[in-house]
mmCIF file of the N, C-alpha and C atoms, coordinates in Angstrom:
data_MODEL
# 
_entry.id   MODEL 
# 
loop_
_atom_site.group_PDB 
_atom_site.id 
_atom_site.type_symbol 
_atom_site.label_atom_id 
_atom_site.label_alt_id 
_atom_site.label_comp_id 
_atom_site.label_asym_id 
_atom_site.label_entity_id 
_atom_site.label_seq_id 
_atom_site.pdbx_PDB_ins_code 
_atom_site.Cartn_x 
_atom_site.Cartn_y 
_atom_site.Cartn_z 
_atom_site.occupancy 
_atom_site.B_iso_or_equiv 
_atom_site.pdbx_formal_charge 
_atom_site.auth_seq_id 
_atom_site.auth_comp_id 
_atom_site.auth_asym_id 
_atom_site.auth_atom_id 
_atom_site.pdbx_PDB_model_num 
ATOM 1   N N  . UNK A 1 1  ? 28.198  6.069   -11.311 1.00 0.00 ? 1  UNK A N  1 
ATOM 2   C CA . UNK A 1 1  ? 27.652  4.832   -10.757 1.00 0.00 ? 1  UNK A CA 1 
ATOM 3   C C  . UNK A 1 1  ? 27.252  5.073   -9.307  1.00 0.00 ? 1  UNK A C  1 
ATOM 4   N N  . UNK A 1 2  ? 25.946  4.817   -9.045  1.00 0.00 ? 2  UNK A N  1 
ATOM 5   C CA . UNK A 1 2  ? 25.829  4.919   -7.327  1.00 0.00 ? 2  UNK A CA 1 
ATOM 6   C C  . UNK A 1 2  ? 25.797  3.356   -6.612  1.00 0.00 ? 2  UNK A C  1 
ATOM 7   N N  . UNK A 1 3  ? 27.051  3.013   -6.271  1.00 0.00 ? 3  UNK A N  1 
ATOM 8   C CA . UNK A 1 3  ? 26.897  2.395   -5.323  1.00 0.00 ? 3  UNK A CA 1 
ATOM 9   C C  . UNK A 1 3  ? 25.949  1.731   -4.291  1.00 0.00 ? 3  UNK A C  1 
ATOM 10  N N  . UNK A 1 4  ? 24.844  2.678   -3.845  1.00 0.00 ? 4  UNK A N  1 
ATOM 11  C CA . UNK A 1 4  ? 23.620  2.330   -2.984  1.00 0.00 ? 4  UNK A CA 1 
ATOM 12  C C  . UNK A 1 4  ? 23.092  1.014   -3.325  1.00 0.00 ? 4  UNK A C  1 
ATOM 13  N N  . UNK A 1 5  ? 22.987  1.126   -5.179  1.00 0.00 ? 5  UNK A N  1 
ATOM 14  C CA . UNK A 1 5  ? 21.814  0.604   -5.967  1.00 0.00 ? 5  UNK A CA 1 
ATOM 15  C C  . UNK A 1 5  ? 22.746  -0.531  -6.720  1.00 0.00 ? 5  UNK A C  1 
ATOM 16  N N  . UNK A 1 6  ? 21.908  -1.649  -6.878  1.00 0.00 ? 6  UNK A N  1 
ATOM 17  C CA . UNK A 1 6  ? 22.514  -2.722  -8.080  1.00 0.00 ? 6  UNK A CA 1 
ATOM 18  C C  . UNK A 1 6  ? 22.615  -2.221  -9.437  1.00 0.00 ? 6  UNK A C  1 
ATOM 19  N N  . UNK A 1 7  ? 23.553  -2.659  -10.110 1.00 0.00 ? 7  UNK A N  1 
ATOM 20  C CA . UNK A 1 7  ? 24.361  -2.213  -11.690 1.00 0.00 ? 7  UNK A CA 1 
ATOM 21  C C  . UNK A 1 7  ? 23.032  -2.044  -12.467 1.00 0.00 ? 7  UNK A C  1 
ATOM 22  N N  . UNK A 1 8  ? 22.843  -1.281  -13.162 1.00 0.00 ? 8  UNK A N  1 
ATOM 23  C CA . UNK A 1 8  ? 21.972  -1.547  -14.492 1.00 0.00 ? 8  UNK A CA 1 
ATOM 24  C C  . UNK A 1 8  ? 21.851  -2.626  -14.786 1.00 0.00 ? 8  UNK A C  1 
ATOM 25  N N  . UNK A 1 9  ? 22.875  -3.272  -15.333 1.00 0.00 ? 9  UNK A N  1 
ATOM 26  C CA . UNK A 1 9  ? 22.652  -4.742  -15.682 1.00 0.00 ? 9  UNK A CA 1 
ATOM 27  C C  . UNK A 1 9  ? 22.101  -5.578  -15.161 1.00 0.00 ? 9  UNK A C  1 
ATOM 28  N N  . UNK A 1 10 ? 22.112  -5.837  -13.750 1.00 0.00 ? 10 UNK A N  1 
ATOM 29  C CA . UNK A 1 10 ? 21.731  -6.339  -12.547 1.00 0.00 ? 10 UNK A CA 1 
ATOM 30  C C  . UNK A 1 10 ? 20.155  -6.239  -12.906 1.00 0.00 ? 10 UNK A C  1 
ATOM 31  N N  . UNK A 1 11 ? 19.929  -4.594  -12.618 1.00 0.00 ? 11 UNK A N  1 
ATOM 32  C CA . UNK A 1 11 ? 18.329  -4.262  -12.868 1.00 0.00 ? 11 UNK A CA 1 
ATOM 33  C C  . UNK A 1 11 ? 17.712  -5.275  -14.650 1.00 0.00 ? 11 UNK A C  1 
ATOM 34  N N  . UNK A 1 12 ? 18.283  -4.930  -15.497 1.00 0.00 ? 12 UNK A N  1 
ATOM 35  C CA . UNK A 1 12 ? 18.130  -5.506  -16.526 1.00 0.00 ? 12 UNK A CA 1 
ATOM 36  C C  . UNK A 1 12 ? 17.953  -6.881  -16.873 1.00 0.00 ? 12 UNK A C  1 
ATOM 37  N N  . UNK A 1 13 ? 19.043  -7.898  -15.849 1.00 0.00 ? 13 UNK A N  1 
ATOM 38  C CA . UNK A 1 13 ? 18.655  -9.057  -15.437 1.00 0.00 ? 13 UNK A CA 1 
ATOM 39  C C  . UNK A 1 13 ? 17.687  -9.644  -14.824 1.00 0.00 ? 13 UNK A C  1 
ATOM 40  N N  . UNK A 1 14 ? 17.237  -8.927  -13.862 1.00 0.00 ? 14 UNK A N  1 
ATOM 41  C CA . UNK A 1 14 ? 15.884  -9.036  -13.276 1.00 0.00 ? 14 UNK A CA 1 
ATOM 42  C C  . UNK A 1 14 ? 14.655  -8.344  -13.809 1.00 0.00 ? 14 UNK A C  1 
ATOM 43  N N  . UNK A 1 15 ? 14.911  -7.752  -14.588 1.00 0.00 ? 15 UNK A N  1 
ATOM 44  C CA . UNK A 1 15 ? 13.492  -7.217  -15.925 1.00 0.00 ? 15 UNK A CA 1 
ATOM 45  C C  . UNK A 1 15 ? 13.405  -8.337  -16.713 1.00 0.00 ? 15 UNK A C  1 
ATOM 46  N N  . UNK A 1 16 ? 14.487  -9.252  -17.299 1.00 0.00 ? 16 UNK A N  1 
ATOM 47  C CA . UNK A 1 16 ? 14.499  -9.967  -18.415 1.00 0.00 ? 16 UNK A CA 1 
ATOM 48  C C  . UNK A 1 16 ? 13.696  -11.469 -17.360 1.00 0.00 ? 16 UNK A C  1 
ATOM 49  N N  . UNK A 1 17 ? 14.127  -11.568 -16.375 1.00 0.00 ? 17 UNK A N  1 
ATOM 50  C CA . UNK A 1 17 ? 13.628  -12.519 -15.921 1.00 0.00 ? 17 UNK A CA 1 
ATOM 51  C C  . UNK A 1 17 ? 12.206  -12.733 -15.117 1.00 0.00 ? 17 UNK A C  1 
ATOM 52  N N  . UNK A 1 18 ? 12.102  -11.722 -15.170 1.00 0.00 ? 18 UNK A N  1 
ATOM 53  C CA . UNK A 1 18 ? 10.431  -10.974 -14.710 1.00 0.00 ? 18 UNK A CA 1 
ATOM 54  C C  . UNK A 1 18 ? 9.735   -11.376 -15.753 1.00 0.00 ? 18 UNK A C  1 
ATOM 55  N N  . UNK A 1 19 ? 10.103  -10.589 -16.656 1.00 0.00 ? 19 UNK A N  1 
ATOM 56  C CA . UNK A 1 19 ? 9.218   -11.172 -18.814 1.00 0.00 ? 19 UNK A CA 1 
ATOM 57  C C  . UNK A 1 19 ? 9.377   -12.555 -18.617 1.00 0.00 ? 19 UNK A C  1 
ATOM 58  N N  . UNK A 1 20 ? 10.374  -13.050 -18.366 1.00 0.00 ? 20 UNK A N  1 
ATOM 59  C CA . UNK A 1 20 ? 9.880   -14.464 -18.847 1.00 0.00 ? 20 UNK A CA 1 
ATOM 60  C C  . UNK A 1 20 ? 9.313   -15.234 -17.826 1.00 0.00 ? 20 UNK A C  1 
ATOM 61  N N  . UNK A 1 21 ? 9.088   -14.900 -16.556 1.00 0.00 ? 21 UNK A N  1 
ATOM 62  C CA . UNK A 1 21 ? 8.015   -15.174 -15.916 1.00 0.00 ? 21 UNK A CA 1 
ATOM 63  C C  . UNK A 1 21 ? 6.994   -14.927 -16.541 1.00 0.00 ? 21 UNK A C  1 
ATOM 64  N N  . UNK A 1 22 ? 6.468   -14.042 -16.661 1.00 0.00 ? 22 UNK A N  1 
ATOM 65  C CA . UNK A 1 22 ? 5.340   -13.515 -16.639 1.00 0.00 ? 22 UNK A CA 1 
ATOM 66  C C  . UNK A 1 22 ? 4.790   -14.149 -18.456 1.00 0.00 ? 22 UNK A C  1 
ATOM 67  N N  . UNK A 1 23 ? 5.882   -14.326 -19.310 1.00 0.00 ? 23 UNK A N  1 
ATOM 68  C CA . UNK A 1 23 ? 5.405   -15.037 -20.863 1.00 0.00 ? 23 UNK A CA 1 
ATOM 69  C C  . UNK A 1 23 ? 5.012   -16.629 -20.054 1.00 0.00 ? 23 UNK A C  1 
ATOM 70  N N  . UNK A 1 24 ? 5.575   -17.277 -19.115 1.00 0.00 ? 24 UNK A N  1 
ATOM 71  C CA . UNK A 1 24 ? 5.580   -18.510 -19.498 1.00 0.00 ? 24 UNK A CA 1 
ATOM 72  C C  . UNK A 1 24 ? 4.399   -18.546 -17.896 1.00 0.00 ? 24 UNK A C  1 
ATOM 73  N N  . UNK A 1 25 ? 3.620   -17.887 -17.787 1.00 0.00 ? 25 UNK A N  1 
ATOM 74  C CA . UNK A 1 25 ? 2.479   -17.893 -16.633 1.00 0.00 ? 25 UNK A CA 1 
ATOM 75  C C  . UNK A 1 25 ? 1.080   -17.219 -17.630 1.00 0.00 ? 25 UNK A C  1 
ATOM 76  N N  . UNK A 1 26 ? 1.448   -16.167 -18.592 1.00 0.00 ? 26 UNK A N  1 
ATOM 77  C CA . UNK A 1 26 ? 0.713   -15.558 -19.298 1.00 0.00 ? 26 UNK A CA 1 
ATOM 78  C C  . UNK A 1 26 ? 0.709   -15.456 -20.833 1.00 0.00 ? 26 UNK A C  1 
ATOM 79  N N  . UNK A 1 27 ? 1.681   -15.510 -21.475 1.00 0.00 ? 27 UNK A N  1 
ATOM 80  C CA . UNK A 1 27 ? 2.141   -15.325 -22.702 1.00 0.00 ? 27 UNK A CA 1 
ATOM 81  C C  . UNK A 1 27 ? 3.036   -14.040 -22.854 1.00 0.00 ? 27 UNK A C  1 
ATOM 82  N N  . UNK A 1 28 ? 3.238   -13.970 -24.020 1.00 0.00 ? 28 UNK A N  1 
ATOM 83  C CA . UNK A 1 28 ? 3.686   -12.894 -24.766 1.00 0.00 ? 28 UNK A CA 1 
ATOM 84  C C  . UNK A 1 28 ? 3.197   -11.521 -24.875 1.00 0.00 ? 28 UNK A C  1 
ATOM 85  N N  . UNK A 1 29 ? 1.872   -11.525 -25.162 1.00 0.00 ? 29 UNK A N  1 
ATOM 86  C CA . UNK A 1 29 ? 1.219   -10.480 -24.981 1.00 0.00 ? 29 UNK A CA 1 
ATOM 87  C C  . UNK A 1 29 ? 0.863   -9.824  -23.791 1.00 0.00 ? 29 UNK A C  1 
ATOM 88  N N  . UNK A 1 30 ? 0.706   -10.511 -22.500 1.00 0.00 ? 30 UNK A N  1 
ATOM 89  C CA . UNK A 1 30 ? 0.467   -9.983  -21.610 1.00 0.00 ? 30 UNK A CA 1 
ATOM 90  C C  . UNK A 1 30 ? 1.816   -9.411  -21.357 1.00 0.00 ? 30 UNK A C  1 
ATOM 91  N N  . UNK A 1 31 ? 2.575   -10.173 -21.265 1.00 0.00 ? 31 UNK A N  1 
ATOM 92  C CA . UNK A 1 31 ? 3.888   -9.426  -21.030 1.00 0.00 ? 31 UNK A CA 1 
ATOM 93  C C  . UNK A 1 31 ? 4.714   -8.375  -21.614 1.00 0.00 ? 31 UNK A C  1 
ATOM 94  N N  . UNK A 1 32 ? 4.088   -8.162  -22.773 1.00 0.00 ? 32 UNK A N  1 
ATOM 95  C CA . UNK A 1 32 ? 4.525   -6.506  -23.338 1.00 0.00 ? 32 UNK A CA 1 
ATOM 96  C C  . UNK A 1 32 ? 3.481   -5.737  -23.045 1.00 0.00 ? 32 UNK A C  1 
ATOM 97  N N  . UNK A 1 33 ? 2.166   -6.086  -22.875 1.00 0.00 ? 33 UNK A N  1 
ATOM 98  C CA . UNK A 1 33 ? 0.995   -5.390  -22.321 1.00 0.00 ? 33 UNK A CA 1 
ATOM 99  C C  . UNK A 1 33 ? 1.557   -4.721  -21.001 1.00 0.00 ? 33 UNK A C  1 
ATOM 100 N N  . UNK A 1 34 ? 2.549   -5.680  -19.678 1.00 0.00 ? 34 UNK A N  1 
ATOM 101 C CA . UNK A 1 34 ? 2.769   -5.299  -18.721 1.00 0.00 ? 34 UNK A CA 1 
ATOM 102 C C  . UNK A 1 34 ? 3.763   -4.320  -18.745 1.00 0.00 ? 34 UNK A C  1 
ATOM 103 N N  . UNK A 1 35 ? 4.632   -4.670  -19.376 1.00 0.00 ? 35 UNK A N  1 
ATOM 104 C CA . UNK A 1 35 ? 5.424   -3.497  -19.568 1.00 0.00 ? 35 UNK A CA 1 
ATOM 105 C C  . UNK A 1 35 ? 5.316   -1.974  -20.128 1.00 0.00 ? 35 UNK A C  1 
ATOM 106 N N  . UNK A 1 36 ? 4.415   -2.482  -20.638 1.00 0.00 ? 36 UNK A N  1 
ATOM 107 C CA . UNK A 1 36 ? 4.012   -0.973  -21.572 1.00 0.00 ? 36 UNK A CA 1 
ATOM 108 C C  . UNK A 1 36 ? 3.287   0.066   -20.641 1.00 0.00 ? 36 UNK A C  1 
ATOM 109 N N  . UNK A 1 37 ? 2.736   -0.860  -19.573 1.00 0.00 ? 37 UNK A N  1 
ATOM 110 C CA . UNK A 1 37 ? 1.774   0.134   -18.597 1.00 0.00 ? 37 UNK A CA 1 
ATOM 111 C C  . UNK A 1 37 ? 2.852   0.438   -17.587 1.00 0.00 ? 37 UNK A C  1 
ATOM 112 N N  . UNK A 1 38 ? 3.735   -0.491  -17.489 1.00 0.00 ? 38 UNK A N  1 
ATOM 113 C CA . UNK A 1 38 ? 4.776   -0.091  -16.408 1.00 0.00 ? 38 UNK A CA 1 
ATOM 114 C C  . UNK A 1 38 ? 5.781   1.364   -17.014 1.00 0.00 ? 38 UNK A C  1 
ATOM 115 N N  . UNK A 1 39 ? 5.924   0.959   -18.359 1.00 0.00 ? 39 UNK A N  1 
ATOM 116 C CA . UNK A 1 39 ? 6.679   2.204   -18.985 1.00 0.00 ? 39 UNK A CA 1 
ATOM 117 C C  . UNK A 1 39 ? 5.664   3.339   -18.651 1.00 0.00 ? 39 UNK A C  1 
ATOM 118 N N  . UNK A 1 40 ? 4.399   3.685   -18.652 1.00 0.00 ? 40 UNK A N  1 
ATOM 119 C CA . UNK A 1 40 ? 3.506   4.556   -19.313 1.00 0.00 ? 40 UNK A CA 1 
ATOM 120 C C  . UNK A 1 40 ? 3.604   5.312   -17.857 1.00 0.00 ? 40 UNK A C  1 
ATOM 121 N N  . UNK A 1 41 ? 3.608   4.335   -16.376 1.00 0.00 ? 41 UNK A N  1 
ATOM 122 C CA . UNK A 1 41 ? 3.724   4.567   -14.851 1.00 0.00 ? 41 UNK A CA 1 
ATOM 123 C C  . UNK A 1 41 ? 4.600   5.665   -15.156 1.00 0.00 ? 41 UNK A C  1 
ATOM 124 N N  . UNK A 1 42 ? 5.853   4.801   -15.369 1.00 0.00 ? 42 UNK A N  1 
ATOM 125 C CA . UNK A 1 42 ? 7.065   5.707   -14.878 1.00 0.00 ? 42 UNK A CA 1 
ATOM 126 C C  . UNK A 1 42 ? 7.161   6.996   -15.680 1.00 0.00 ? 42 UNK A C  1 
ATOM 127 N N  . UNK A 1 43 ? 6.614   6.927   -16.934 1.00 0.00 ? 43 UNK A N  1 
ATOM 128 C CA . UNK A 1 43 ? 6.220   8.482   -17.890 1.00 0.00 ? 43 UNK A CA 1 
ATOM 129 C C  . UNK A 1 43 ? 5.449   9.369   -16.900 1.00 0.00 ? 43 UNK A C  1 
ATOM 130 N N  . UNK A 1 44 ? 4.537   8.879   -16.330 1.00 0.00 ? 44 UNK A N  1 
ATOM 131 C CA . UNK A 1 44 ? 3.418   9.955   -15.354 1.00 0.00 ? 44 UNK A CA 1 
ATOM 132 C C  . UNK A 1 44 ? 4.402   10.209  -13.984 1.00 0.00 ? 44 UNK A C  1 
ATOM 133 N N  . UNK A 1 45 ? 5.306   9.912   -14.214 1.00 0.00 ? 45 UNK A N  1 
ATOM 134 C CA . UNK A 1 45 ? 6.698   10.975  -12.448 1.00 0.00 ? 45 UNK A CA 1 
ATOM 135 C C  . UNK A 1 45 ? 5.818   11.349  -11.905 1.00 0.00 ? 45 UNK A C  1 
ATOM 136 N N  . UNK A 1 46 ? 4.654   10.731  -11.123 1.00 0.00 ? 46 UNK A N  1 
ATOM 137 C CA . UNK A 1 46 ? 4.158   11.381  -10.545 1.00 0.00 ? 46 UNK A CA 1 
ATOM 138 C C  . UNK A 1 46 ? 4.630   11.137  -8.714  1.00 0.00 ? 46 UNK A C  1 
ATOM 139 N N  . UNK A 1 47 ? 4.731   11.984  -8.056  1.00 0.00 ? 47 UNK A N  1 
ATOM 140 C CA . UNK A 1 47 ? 5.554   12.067  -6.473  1.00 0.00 ? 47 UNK A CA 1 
ATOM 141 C C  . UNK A 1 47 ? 4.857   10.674  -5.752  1.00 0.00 ? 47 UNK A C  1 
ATOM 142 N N  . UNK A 1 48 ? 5.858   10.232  -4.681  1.00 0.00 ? 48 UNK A N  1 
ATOM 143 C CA . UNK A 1 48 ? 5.157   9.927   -3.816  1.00 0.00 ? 48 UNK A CA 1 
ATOM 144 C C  . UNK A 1 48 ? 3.819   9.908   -3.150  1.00 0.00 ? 48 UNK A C  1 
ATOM 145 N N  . UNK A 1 49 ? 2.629   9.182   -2.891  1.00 0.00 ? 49 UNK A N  1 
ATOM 146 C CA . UNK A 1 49 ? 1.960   9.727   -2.034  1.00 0.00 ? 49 UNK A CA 1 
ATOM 147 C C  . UNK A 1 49 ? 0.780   9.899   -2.956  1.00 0.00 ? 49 UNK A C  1 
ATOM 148 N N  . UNK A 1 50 ? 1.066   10.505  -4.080  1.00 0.00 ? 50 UNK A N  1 
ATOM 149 C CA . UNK A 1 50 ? 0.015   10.782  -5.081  1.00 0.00 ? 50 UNK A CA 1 
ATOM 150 C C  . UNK A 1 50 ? -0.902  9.661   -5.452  1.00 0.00 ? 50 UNK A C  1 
ATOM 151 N N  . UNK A 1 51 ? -2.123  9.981   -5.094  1.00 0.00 ? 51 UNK A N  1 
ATOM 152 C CA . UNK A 1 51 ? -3.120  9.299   -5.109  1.00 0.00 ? 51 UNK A CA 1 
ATOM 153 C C  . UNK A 1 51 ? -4.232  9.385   -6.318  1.00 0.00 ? 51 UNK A C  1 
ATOM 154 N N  . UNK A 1 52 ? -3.733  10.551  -6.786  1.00 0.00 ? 52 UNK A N  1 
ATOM 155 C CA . UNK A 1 52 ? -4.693  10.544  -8.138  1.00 0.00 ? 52 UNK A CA 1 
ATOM 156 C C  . UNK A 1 52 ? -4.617  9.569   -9.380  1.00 0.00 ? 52 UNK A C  1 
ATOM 157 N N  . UNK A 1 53 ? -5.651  9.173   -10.201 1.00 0.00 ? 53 UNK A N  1 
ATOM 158 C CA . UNK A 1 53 ? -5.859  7.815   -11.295 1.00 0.00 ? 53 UNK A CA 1 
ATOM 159 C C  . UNK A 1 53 ? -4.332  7.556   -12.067 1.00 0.00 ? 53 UNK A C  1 
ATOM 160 N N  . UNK A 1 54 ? -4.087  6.294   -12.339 1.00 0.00 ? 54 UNK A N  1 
ATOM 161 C CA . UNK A 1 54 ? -3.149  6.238   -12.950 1.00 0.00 ? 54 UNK A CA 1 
ATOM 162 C C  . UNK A 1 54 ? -2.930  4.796   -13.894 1.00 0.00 ? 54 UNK A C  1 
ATOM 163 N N  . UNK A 1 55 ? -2.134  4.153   -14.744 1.00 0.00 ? 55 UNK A N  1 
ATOM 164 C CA . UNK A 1 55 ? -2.386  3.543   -15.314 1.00 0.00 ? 55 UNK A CA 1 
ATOM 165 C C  . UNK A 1 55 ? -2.069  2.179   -14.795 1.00 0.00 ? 55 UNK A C  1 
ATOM 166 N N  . UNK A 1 56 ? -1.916  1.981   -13.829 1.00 0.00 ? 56 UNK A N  1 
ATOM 167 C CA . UNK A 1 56 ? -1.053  1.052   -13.000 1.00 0.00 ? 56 UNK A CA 1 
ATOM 168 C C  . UNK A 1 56 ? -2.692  0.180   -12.319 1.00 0.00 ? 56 UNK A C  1 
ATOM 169 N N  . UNK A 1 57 ? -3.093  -0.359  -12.284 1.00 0.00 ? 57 UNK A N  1 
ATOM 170 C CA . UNK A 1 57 ? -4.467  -1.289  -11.213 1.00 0.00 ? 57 UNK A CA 1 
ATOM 171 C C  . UNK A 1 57 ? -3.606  -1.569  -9.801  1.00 0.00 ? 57 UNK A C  1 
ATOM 172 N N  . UNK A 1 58 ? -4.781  -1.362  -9.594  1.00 0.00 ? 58 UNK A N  1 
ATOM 173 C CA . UNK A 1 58 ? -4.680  -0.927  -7.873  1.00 0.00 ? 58 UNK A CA 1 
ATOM 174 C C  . UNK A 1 58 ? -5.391  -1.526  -7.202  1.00 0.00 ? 58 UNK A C  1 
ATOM 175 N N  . UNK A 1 59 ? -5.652  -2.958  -7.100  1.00 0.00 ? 59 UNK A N  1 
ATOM 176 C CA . UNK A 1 59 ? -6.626  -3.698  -6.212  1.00 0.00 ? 59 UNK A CA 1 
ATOM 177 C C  . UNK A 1 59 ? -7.906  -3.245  -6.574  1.00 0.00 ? 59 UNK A C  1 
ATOM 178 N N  . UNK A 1 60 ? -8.544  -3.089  -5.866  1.00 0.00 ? 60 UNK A N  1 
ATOM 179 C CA . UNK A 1 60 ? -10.333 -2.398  -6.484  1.00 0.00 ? 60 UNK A CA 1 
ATOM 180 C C  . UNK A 1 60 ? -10.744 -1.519  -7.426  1.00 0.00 ? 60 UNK A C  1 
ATOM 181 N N  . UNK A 1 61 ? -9.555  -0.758  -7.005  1.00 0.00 ? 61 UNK A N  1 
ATOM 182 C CA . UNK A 1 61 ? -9.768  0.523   -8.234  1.00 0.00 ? 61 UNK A CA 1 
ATOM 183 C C  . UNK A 1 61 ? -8.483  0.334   -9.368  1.00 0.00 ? 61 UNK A C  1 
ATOM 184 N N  . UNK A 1 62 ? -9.398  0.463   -10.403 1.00 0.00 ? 62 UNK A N  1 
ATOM 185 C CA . UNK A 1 62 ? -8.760  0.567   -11.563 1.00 0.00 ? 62 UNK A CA 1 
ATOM 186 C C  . UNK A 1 62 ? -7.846  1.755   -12.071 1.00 0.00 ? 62 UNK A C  1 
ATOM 187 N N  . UNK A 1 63 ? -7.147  1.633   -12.899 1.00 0.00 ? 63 UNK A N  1 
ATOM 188 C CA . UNK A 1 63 ? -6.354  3.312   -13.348 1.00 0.00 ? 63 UNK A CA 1 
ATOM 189 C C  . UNK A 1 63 ? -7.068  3.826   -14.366 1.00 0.00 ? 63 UNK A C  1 
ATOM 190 N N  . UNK A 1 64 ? -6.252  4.762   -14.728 1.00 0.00 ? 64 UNK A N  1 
ATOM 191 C CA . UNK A 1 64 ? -6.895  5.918   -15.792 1.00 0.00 ? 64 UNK A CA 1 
ATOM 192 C C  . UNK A 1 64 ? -7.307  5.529   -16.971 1.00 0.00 ? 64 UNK A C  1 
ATOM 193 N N  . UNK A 1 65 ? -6.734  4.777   -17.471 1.00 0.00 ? 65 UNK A N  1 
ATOM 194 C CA . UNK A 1 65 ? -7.187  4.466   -18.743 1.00 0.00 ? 65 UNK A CA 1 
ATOM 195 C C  . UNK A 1 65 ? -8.529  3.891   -18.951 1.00 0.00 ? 65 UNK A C  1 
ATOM 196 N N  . UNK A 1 66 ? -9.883  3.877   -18.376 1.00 0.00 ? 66 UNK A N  1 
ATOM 197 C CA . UNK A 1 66 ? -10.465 3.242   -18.538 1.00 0.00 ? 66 UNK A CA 1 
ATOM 198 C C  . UNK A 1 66 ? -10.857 1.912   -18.384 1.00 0.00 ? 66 UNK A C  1 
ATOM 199 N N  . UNK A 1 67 ? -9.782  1.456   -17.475 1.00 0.00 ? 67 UNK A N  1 
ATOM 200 C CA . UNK A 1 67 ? -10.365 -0.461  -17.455 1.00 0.00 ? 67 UNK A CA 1 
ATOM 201 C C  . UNK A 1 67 ? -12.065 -0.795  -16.231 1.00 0.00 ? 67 UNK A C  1 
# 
């Protein structure tokens, strides 16, 4: 357990309550849509700093996937 950081659960509580923001501003779909790109982020580990395309939207510029 590191200390620094809030419990998993903690984190998990505030994921669950993020979704249901985001269902009851957007629906359902957007909200596994969001997550899925957020999962797909954290798959690409990519460092700090790194500026190259990614699946995440970025104000003007769009990510990799094509949007």
């Amino acid at each position: 357990m590191n200390e620094q950081y809030p419990s998993k659960d903690q984190f998990f509580e505030r994921l669950g309550s993020l979704a249901d923001a985001m269902i009851a501003a957007y629906g359902k779909d957007f909200a596994m849509g969001a997550m899925i790109l957020a999962a797909r982020f954290v798959a690409e580990g990519k460092p700090p700093g790194d500026n190259s395309p990614s699946v995440i939207y970025k104000g003007e510029s769009h990510g990799g996937i094509g949007l």
